[in-house]
C-alpha positions in Angstrom: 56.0 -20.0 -27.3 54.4 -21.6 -29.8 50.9 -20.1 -31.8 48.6 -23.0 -33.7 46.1 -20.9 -35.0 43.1 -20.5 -37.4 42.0 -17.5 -39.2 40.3 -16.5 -42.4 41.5 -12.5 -41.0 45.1 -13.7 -41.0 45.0 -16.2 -43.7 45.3 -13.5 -47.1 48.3 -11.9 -45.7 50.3 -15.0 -44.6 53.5 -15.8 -46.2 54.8 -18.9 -46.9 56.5 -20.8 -43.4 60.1 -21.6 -43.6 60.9 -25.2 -44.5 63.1 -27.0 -41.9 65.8 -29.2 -43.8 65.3 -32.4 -42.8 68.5 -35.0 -41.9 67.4 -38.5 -41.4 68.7 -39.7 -37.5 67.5 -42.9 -35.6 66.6 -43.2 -32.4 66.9 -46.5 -30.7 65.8 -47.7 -28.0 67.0 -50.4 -25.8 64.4 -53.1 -26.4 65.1 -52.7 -30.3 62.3 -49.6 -31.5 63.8 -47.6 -34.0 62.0 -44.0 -34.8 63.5 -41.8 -37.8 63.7 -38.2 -36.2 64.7 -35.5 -39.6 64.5 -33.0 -37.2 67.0 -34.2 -34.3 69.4 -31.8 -36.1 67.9 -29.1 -34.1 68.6 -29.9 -30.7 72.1 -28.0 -30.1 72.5 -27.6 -26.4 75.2 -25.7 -26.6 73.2 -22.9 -29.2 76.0 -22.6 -31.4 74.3 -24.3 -34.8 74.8 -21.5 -37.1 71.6 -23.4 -39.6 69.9 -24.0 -36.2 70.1 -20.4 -35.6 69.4 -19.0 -39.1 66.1 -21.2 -39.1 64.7 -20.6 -36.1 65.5 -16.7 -36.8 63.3 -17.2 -40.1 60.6 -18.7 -37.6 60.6 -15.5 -35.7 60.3 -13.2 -39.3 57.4 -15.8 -40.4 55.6 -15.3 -37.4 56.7 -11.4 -37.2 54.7 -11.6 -40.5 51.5 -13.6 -40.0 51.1 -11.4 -36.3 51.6 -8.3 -38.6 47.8 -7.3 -39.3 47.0 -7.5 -35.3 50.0 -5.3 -34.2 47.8 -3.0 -33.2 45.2 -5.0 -31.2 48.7 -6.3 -30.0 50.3 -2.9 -28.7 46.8 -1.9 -27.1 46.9 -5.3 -25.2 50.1 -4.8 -23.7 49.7 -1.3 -23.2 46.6 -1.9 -20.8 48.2 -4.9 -19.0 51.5 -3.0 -18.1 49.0 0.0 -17.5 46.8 -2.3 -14.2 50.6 -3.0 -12.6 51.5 -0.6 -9.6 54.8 0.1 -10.4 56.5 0.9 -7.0 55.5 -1.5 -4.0 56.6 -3.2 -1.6 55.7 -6.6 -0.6 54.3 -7.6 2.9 56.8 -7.3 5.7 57.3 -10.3 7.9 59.0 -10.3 11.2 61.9 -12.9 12.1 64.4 -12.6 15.0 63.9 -8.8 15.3 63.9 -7.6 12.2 61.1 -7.0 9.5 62.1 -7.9 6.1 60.3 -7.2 2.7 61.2 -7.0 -0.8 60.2 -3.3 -2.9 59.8 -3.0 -6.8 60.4 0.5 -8.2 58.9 1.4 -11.9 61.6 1.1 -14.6 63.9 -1.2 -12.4 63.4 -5.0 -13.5 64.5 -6.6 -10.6 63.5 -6.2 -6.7 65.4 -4.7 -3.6 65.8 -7.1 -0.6 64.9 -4.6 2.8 64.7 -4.9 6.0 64.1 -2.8 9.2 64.9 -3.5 13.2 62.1 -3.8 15.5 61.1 -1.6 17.9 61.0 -2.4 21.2 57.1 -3.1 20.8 57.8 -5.2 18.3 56.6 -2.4 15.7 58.4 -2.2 12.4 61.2 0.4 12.7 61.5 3.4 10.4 65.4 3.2 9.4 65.5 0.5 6.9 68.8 -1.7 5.2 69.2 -2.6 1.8 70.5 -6.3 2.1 70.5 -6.5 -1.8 70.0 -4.7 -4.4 69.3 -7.1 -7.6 69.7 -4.3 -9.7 72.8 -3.3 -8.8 74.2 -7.5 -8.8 72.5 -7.7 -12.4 74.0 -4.8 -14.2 75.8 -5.6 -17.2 74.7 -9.4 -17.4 72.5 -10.9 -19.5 70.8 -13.1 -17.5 70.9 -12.6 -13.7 68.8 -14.4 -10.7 68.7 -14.4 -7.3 67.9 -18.0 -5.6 67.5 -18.9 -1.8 68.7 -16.0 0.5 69.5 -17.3 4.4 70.4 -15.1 7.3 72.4 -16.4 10.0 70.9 -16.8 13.3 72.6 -13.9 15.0 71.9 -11.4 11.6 75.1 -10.4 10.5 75.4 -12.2 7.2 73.5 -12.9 4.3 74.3 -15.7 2.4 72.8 -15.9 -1.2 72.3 -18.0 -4.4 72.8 -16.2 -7.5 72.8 -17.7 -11.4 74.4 -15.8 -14.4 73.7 -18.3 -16.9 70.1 -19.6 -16.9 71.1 -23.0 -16.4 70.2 -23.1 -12.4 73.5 -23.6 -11.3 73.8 -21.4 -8.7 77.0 -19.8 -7.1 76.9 -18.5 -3.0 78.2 -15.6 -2.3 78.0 -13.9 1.4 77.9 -10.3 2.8 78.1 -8.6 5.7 75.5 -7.1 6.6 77.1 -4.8 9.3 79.3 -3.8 6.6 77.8 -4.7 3.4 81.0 -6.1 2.9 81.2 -9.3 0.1 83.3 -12.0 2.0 85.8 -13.7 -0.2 84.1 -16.7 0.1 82.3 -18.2 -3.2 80.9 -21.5 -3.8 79.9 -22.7 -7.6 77.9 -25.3 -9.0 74.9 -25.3 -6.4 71.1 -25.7 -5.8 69.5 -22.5 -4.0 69.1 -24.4 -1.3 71.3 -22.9 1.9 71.2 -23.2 5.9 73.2 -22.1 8.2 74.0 -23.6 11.5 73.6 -22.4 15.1 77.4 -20.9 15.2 76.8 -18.5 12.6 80.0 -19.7 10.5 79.2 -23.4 8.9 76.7 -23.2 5.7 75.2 -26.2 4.8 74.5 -26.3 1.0 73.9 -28.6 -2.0 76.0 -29.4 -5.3 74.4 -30.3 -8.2 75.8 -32.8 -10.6 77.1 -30.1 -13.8 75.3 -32.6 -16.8 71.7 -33.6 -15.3 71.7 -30.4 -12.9 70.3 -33.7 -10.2 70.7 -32.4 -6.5 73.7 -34.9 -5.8 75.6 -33.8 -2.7 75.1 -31.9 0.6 78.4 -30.0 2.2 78.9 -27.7 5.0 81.6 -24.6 4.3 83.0 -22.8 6.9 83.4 -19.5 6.1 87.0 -18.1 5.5 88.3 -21.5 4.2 88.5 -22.7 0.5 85.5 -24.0 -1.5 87.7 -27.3 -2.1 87.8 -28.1 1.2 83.9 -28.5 2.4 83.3 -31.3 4.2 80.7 -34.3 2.8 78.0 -34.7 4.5 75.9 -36.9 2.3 75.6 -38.2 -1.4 72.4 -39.2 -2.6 73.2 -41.8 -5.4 69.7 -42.8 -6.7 69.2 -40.3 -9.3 65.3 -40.3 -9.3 65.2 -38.5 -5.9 65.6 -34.7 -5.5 67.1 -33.1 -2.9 66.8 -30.1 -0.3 67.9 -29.3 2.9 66.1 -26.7 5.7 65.7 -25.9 9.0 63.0 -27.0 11.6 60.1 -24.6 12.8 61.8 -24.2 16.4 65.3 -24.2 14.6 66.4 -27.2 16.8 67.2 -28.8 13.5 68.6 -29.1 10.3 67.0 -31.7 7.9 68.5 -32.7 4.3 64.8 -34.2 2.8 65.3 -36.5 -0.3 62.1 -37.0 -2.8 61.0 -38.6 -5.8 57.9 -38.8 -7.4 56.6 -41.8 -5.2 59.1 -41.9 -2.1 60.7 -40.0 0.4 63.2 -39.2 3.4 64.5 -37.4 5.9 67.8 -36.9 7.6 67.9 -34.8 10.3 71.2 -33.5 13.0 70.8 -30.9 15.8 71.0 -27.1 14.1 73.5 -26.6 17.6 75.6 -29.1 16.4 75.2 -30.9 13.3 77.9 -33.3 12.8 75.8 -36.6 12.2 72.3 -36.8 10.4 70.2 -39.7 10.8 67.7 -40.8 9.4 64.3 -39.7 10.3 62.4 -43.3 8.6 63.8 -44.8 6.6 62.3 -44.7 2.7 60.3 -47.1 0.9 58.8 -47.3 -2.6 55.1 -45.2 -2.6 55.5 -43.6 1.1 56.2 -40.1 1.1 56.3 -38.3 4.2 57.9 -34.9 5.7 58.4 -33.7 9.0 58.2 -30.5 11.2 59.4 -30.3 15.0 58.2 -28.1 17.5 57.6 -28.5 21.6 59.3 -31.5 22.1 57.9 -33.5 19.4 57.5 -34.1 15.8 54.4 -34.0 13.7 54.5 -35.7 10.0 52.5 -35.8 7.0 52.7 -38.7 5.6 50.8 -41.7 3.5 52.5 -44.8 5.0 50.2 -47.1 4.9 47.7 -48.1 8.6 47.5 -51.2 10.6 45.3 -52.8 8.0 47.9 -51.9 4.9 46.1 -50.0 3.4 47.7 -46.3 2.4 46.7 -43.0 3.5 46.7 -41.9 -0.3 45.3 -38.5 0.5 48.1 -38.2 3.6 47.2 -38.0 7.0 49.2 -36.1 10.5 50.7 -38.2 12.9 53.6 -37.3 16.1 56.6 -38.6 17.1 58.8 -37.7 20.3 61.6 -35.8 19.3 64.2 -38.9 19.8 61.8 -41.0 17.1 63.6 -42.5 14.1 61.2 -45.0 12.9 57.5 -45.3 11.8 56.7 -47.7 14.5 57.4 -44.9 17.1 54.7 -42.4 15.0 51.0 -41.9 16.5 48.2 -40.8 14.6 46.3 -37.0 14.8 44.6 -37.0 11.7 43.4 -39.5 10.2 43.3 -40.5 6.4 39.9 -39.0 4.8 38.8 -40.1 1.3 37.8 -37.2 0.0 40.0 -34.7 1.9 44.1 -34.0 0.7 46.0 -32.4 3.2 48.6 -30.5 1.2 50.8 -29.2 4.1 51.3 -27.9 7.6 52.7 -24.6 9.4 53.3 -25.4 13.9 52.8 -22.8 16.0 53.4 -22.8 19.8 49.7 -22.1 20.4 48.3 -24.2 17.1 48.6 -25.7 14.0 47.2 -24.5 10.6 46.5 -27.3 8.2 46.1 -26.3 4.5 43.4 -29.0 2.9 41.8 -29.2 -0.1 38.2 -30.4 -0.1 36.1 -31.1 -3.2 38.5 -29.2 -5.2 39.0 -26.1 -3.2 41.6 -25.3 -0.6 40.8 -24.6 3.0 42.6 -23.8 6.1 41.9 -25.6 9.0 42.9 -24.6 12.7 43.5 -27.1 15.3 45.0 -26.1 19.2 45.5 -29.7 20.4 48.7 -31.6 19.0 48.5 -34.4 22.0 45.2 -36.3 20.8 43.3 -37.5 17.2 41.2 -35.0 15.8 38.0 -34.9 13.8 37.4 -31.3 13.7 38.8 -27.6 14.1 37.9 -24.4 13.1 38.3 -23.3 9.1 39.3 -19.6 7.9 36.1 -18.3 6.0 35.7 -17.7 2.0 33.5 -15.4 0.4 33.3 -16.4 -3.2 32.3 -20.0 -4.9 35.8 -20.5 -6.9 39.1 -19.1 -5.3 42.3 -20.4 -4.3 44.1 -20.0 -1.0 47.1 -20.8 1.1 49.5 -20.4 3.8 51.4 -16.8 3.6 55.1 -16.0 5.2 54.7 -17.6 9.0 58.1 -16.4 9.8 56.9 -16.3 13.8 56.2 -19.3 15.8 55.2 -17.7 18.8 52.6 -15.3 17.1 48.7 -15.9 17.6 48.4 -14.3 14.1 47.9 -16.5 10.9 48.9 -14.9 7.9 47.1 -16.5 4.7 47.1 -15.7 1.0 43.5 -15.3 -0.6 42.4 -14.9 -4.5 39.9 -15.8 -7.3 39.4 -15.1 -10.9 37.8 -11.9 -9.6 39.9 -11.0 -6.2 43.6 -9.7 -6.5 46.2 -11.6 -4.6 45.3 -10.8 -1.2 47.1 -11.2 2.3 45.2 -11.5 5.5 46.4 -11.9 8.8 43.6 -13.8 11.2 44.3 -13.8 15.0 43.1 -17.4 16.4 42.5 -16.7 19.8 39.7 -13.3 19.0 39.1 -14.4 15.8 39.6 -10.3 14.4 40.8 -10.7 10.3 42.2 -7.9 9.1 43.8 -7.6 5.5 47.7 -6.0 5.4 47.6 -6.1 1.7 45.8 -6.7 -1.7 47.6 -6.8 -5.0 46.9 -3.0 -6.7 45.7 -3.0 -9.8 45.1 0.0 -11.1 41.7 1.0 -13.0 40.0 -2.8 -12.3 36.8 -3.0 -10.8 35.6 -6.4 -9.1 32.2 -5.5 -8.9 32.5 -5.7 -12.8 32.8 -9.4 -13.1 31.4 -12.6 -12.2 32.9 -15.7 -11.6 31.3 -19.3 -10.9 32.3 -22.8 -10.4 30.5 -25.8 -12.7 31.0 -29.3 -12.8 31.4 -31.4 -16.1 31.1 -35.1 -16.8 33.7 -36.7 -18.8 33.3 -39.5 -20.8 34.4 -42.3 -18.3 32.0 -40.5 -16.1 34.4 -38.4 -13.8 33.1 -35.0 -12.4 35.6 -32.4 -13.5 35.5 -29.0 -11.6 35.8 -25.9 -13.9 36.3 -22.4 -13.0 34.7 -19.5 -15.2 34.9 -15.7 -14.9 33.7 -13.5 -17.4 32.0 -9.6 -17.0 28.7 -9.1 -15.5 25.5 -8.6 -18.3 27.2 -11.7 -20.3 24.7 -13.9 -21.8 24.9 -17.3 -22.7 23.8 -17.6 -26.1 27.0 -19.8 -27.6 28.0 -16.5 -29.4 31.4 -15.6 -27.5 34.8 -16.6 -27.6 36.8 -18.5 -25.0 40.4 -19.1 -23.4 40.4 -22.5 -21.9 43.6 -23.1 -19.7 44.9 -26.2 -18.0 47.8 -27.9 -16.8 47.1 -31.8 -15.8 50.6 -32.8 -14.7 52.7 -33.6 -11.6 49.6 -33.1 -9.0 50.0 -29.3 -9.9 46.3 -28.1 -9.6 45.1 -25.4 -11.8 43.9 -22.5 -9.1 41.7 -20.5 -9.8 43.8 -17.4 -9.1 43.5 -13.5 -10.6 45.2 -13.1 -14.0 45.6 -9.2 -14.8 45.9 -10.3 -18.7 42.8 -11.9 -18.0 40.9 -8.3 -17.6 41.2 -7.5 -21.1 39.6 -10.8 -22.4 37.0 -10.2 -20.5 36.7 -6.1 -21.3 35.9 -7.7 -24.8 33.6 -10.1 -23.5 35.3 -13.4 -23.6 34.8 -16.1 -21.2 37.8 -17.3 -18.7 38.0 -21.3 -18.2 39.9 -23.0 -15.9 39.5 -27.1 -16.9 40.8 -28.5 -13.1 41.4 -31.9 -15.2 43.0 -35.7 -14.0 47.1 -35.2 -13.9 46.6 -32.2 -11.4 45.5 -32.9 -7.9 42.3 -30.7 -7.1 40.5 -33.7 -6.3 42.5 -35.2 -4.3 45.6 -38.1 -5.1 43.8 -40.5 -6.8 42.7 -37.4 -9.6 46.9 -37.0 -9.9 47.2 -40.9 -10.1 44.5 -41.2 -12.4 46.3 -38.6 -15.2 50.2 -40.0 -15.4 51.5 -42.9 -16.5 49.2 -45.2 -18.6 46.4 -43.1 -17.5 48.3 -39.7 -18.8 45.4 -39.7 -21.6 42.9 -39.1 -18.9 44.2 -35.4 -18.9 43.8 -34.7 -22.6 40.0 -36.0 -22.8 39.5 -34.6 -20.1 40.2 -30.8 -21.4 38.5 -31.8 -24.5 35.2 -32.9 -22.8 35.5 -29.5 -21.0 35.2 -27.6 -24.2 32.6 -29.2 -25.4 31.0 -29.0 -22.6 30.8 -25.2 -22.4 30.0 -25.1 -25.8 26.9 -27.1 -25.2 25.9 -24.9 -22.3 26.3 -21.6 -24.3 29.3 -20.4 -22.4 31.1 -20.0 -26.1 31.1 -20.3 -29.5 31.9 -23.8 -31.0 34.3 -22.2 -33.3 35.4 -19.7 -31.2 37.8 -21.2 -28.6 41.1 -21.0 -28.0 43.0 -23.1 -25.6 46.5 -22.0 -23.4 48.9 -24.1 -21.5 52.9 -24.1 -20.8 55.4 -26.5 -19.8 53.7 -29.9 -19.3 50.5 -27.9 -20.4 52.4 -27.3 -23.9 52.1 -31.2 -24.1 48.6 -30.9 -23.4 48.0 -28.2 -25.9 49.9 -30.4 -28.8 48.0 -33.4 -27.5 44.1 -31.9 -28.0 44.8 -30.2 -31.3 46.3 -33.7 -32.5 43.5 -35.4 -31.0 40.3 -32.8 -32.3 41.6 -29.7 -33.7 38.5 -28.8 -35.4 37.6 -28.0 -31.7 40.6 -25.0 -31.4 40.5 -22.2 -33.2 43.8 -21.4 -31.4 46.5 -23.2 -29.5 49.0 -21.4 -27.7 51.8 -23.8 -26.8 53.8 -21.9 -24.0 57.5 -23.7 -23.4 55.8 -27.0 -24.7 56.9 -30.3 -23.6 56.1 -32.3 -27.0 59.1 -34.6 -27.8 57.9 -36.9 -25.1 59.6 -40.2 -25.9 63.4 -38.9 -27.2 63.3 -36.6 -24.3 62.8 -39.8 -21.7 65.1 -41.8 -23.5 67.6 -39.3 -23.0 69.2 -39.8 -19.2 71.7 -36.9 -20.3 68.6 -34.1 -20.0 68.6 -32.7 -17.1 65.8 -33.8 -14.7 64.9 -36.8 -16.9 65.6 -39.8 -14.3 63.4 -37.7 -11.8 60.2 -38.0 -13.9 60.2 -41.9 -14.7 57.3 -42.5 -12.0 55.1 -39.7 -14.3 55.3 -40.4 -17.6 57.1 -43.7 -17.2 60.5 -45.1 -18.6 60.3 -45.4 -22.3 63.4 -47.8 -22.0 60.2 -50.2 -21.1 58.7 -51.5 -24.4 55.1 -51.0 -22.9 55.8 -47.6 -21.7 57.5 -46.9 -24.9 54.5 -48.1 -26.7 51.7 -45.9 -24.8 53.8 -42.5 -24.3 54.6 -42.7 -28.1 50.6 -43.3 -28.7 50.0 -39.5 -27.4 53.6 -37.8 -27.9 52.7 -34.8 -30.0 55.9 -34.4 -31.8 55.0 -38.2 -33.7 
């Protein structure tokens, strides 16, 4: 994490920061651009550079030091946000094939417990239950232990599972017995999460990843009880921008391997009974993405191929196939392409469909019981509040008339309801505990702001009831702006204590994410990336102007690609930020593309654009924090 801050408090106590020695290294790239980078010295993937060590360990003292004076506000902090988390729960339970399975936390333990119970004969959740895994147990005497994609097989008596002991997402499969709790000898390394098992209950379809770039590369199928070495091929992808995943169809007829990049995708698909060849599903081309899901006889796809008059569905759109279908010629439309409506995904029922959409920047769940004609309306699930954020939940159970959906805001804990379609009775099975908060305490209210090329940006604001504004509080702006991701408005239990103290909460749902549909993503990557950072920036000022804070009272937070937005506004107007917190930043934006070696680089050419390009050299290098 990185702190860019301002402050006359901590100012008279700071020591002097450490001074990195600098070593002269050129970059080239291929069309001839040479950068001078003193501090390349400092990459060490390996973390084995004893001066890289010994100066980032005089980072930590220096800001050990300049922290000092607010240990105290520091320790009361913490000690209220660990204070609102329940300690022991369980999650929801979800039924599948006869058995109910949940996951429990217990206080003092620091991972979860994988559970599950057998149904009763009316279907009830039975009172003996089975610990399937115990991550505590698994992690004990590691340093660094996580569980990935757990699958049952179909007849549940094994458990096959993904775990990683080095950080590094290279996952090995191990599988137990559940009758037992047995470990089977067999163990596969090197791997993606990703695992599926077939109808026979012996062949596990899984994924290698390439040991450098950590790129998805190769799907294989083990059979249990024979060697590792010996898994079968199945398929190689060798265009290193797409990613890779493989899963099982809603009415586990079956098994897909799905292949995405940023802009393309596809889908290869064999019967889960007997899966020794998988076709291809349609075959990909540049800017159509599309995924599939098959129940009743037929398919249904959301996709943005482009209509009879060429024009693409940019916002996606449903359409069906028969089940035999294998190219887009053979696909009919359900629902049509709207301008201002993004349908994010899909969940098929035998009864209905439940479409998650987002519409003017919220989600919404729509409900349609007709799969065999196009649609132009359907029933939504109801909201209470004007900012929140909601989704599909676990919908383990095709056959079930009972939606489950996840519901939150800045002022509503993570919430799961359960909505039957046919009475339309809602009833909640669980809302996140957190102990000592009051909703009825706090306020939270959605504005929109004009940016300076005239785009309406949505922003999401919570602060505690009796505020007033006056432009005399303080502020935490937050954003993200990358990879579609949008910025939901969700609950944040740190949140509480900024607002106990009367700052405001902002949410900037800027260009790069995709609350307002695709063209808001298009229009904040590539040579439009700058769109994001102005964006964030016109928020603040924004607020400012309508007394929502202080001008010199705001701080801004963001992580990952948000980092990159973080070290992009304080470039760009720092007088603006009283603080900066750079969480995991992204900020060396034109080495790290140049770089194929990193892993996940190739993947992320169609969103910030191939540096190896002189013109995309010339713009990423125009906003790259780090120069």
């Amino acid at each position: 994490m990185t702190l860019i801050a301002s402050s006359s408090s901590l100012a008279a106590v700071t020591p002097a920061p450490p001074d990195a020695a600098k070593t002269p290294h050129r970059v080239e790239a291929p069309h001839g651009a040479v950068r001078n980078d003193d501090y390349y010295w400092l990459r060490d993937d390996e973390r084995k550079n004893q001066d890289m060590l010994d100066y980032l360990k005089a980072e930590n003292r220096y800001a050990d030091a300049v922290m000092a004076p607010l240990k105290p506000l520091e320790d009361a902090l913490y000690a209220e946000i660990v204070g609102r988390i329940k300690q022991d729960d369980d999650s929801v339970p979800y039924r599948k094939r006869g058995w109910w399975y949940f996951t429990r936390f217990k206080a003092g333990q620091d991972y979860p417990i994988h559970i599950r119970s057998k149904a009763a004969a009316d279907g009830s959740r039975g009172e003996t239950e089975q610990v399937m895994l115990d991550v505590n147990e698994l992690a004990k005497g590691k340093e660094y232990y996580n569980v990935g994609e757990m699958a049952v097989s179909l007849d549940n008596r094994l458990l096959a599972y993904a775990e990683d002991t080095s950080g590094r997402r290279q996952y090995t499969v191990r599988i137990r017995n559940l009758d037992t709790g047995e470990l089977l000898p067999d163990e596969i390394k090197g791997v993606s999460p990703d695992l599926v098992w077939a109808n026979d209950n012996r062949t596990l379809f899984y994924i290698e990843n390439d040991p450098e770039t950590l790129l998805s590369v190769r799907v294989k199928k083990h059979v249990l009880g024979t060697p590792a070495a010996q898994d079968e091929l199945v398929y190689e992808e060798h265009d290193d921008s797409f990613y890779m995943g493989i899963s099982r169809t809603r009415d586990d007829v079956f098994l897909c391997i799905d292949v995405a990049s940023t802009v393309s995708s596809e889908m290869r698909c064999a019967p889960a009974a007997d899966p020794k060849t998988f076709e291809v599903f349609a075959a990909r081309e540049r800017d159509v993405e599309y995924e599939a899901d098959h129940i009743d006889g037929h398919w249904v796809i959301r996709t943005n191929a482009p209509g009879a008059d060429g024009k693409a569905a940019a916002n996606f759109k449903l359409m069906t196939a028969p089940t035999g279908a294998r190219s887009r010629g053979e696909w009919k439309e359900w629902i049509a392409h709207r301008d201002d409506v993004l349908i994010e995904e899909f969940e098929l029922f035998d009864e209905f469909t439940a479409v998650a959409e987002r519409f003017e920047g919220l989600e919404r769940i729509r409900l349609l019981r007709d799969r065999q004609a196009p649609v132009d309306g359907g029933d939504f699930v109801k909201v209470d509040e004007p900012a929140y954020a909601m989704g599909l939940s676990v919908n383990a159970d095709p056959g079930t008339p009972w939606l489950r959906y996840g519901y939150t805001s800045l002022t509503t804990p993570a919430t799961t309801y359960e909505l039957n379609v046919k009475t339309g009775e809602r009833r909640m099975l669980k809302q996140q505990p957190v102990i000592g908060y009051d909703a009825s305490k706090y306020t939270t209210e959605r504005i929109w702001v004009t940016a300076r090329d005239g785009a309406k940006v949505p922003v999401s604001l919570v602060y505690k009831k009796g505020f007033e504004k006056n432009g005399k509080a303080a502020m935490l702006q937050y954003s993200y702006g990358s990879y579609g991701i949008s910025s939901d408005p969700n609950f944040n239990i740190s949140a509480v204590s900024l607002l106990d103290r009367g700052m405001v909460y902002a949410i900037a749902h800027i260009r790069g994410g995709q609350e307002m549909g695709r063209k808001w993503y298009e229009d904040g990557k590539l040579f439009k990336k700058k769109n994001t950072f102005t964006d964030f920036i016109d928020v603040t000022d924004a607020l400012v102007a309508q007394g929502y804070a202080a001008k010199d009272r705001v701080a801004a937070f963001g992580g990952s690609a948000g980092g990159l937005l973080m070290g992009a506004i304080v470039n760009m107007a720092p007088e603006k930020y009283r603080a900066s917190v750079a969480d995991v930043p992204f900020v060396d934006v034109v080495t790290t593309m140049l770089d194929e070696s990193i892993p996940l680089t190739t993947n992320e050419f169609d969103e910030w654009g191939n540096p190896k390009q002189k013109v995309f050299y010339d713009y990423m290098l125009s906003y790259s924090p780090y120069d």
